[in-house]
Every structure is written in C-alpha cells, then in structure tokens.
C-alpha positions in Angstrom: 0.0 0.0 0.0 1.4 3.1 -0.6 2.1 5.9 1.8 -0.3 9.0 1.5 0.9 12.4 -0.5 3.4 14.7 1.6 1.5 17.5 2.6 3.2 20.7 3.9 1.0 24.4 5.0 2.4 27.5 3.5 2.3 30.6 5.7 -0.8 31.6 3.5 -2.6 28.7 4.3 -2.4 26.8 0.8 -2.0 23.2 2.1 1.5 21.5 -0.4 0.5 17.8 -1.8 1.4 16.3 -4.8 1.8 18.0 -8.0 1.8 21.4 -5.9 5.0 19.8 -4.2 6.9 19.6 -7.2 5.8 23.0 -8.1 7.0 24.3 -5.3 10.4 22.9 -5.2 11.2 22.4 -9.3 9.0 25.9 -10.8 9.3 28.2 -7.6 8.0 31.4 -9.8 4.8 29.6 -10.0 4.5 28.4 -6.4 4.3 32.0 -5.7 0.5 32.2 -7.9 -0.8 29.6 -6.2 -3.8 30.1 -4.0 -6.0 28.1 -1.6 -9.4 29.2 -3.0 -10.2 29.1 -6.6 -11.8 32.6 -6.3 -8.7 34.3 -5.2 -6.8 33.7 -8.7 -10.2 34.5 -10.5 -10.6 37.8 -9.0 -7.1 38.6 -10.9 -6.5 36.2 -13.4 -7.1 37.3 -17.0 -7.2 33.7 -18.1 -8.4 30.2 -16.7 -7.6 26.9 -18.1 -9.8 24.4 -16.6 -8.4 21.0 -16.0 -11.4 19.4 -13.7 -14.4 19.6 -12.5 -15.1 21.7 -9.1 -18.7 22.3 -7.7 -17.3 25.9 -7.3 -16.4 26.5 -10.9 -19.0 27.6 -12.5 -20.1 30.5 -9.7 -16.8 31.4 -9.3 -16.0 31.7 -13.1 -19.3 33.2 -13.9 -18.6 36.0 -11.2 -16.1 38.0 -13.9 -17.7 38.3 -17.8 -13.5 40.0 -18.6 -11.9 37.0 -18.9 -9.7 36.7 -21.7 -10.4 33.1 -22.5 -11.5 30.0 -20.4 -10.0 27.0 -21.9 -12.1 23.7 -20.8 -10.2 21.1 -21.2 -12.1 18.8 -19.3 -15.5 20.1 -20.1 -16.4 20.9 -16.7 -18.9 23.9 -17.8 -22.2 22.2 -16.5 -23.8 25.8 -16.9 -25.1 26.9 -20.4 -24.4 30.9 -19.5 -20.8 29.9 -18.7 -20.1 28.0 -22.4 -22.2 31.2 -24.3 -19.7 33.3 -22.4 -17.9 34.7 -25.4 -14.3 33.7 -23.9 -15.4 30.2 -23.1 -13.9 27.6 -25.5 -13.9 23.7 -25.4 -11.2 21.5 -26.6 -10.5 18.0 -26.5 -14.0 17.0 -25.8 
C-alpha cells in the first residue's frame, strides 16, 4: 500500500501535496500564484484553463464576464451561461 501524498501548510494557508510539491520545489515562480481558493486567482486572473471539475467553478468563473479566454479542457462547464460566455472555449471534448 502506498504511503499517503506529503503535505506541507504554506504561511498563507495553501495546504502543499502532490503536483503542488513539485511545483514548489522544481518551478518556484509559479508556487508564488498559487492560491487556496479558486476565487482568489479569478478575482485577478485574465485567463483560466480548466483541468477538472469543481462544484465551485462555474459561480466562481461566472462571477467575472472579462476574462480573456476560459480553456475547458475537461468540459467541466455544467452551466449553459458559462459556455455562451464569449471567452469560453472547449477542446478536447
């Protein structure tokens, strides 16, 4: 059986575990964007690439109409107002 992820807290409260640990140790520019609530980097961010579904996505996505683009890689946009969004594009689905 395997041991369970390494987690580490950041100062911030943004919990380290798996791909975030070798983030933060191997691309230590990035470490610095990461945030422990999705709505934090939407509130800045002028882009999103979705990789996975999160119950918060769509309200937090559909809170901002500026984005740039909002890639959905995963198809994750359960809400019809989020894929009319004129940013909002689908791939690989």
């Amino acid at each position: 059986m395997r041991d369970p992820p390494k987690q580490e807290q950041r100062g911030d409260g943004l919990t380290f575990s798996g791909p975030s640990v070798f983030i933060r140790d191997h691309i230590p520019h990035l470490a610095g964007l990461l945030r422990p609530e999705m709505a934090d980097v939407a509130s800045w961010a002028e882009a999103c690439v979705v990789g996975a579904s999160d119950d918060q996505l769509a309200s937090v996505l559909q809170q901002r109409s500026d984005y740039k683009l909002v890639l959905d890689l995963h198809r994750a946009a359960h809400s019809d107002a989020l894929r009319q969004n004129a940013a909002y594009r689908g791939a690989s689905w």
